[in-house]
N, C-alpha and C positions, 0 to 999 in steps of 0.2 A: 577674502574675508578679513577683515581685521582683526588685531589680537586682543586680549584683555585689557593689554597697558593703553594702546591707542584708544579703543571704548570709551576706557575710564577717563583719560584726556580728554576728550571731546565733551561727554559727558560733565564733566568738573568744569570745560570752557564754554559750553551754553547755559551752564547755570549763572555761573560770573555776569553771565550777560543782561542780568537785568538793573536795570541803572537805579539809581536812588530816588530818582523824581517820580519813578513808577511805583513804588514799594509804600510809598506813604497813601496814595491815594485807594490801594490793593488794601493794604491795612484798617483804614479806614472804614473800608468797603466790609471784609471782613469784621469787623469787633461789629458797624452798624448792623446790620444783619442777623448777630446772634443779639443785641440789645434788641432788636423792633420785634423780632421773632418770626420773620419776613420769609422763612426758607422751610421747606420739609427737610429734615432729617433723619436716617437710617439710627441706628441703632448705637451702632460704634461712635456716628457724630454725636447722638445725644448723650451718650458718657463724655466726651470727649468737652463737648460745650457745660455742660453739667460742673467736672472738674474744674475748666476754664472760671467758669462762676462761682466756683466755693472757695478757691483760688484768693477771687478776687476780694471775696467777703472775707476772708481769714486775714486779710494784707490790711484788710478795712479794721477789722476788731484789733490787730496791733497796734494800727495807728491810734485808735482811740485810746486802746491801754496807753500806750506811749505817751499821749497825749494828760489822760490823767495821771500817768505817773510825774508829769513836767509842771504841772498844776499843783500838785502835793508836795514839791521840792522847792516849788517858787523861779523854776527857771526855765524861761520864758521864750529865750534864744528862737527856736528853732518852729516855735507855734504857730508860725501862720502859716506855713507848708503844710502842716499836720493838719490844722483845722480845715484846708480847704480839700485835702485830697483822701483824707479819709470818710470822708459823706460821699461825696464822690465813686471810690472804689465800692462801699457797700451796695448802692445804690445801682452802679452798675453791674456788679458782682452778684446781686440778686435778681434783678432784669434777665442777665443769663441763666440764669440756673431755674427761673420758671419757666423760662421761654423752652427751656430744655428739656424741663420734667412734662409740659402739657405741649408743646408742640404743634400748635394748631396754628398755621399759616391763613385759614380762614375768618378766623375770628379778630384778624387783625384788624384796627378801625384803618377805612377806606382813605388816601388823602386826596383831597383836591387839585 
């Protein structure tokens, strides 16, 4: 039987093992999923996805402060990052957190 230290070795080097060309399509897969609302979720996931989405809409309502506050100063620099990715985060940020609170993988429209 192996000891702790070797376990945790093995353990720490099949995690290592997954490569980065897999992690973005995993990712993806992931975020799509709680956006479509495509999956049943227990309990624990729909806090979990819930959090994920108010997350996202609080990063959303920064950006928009931040946004107005760069418009009230006159400076301008950094606004077209801001204007395109805080619609964006609400948007998606809200997507999850309905998909989370009603949870209905049925009522998703069908695609072709």
């Amino acid at each position: 039987m192996k000891s702790r230290e070797e376990w945790l070795k093995d353990l720490a080097r099949r995690q290592d093992n997954i490569d980065p060309i897999r992690r973005i399509p995993n990712g993806a897969m992931f975020y799509g999923t709680l956006i479509n609302g495509s999956a049943r979720l227990n309990g624990i996931q729909r806090v979990g996805a819930f959090a994920l989405g108010l997350s996202g809409v609080v990063l959303g309502c920064f950006g928009l402060a931040g946004l107005a506050a760069a418009i009230r100063s006159h400076d301008l620099s950094a606004l077209s990052a801001v204007m395109i990715f805080s619609p964006l985060s609400l948007w998606f940020g809200c997507k999850i957190a309905i998909n989370a609170l009603m949870n209905n993988p049925e009522k998703r429209r069908k695609r072709r």
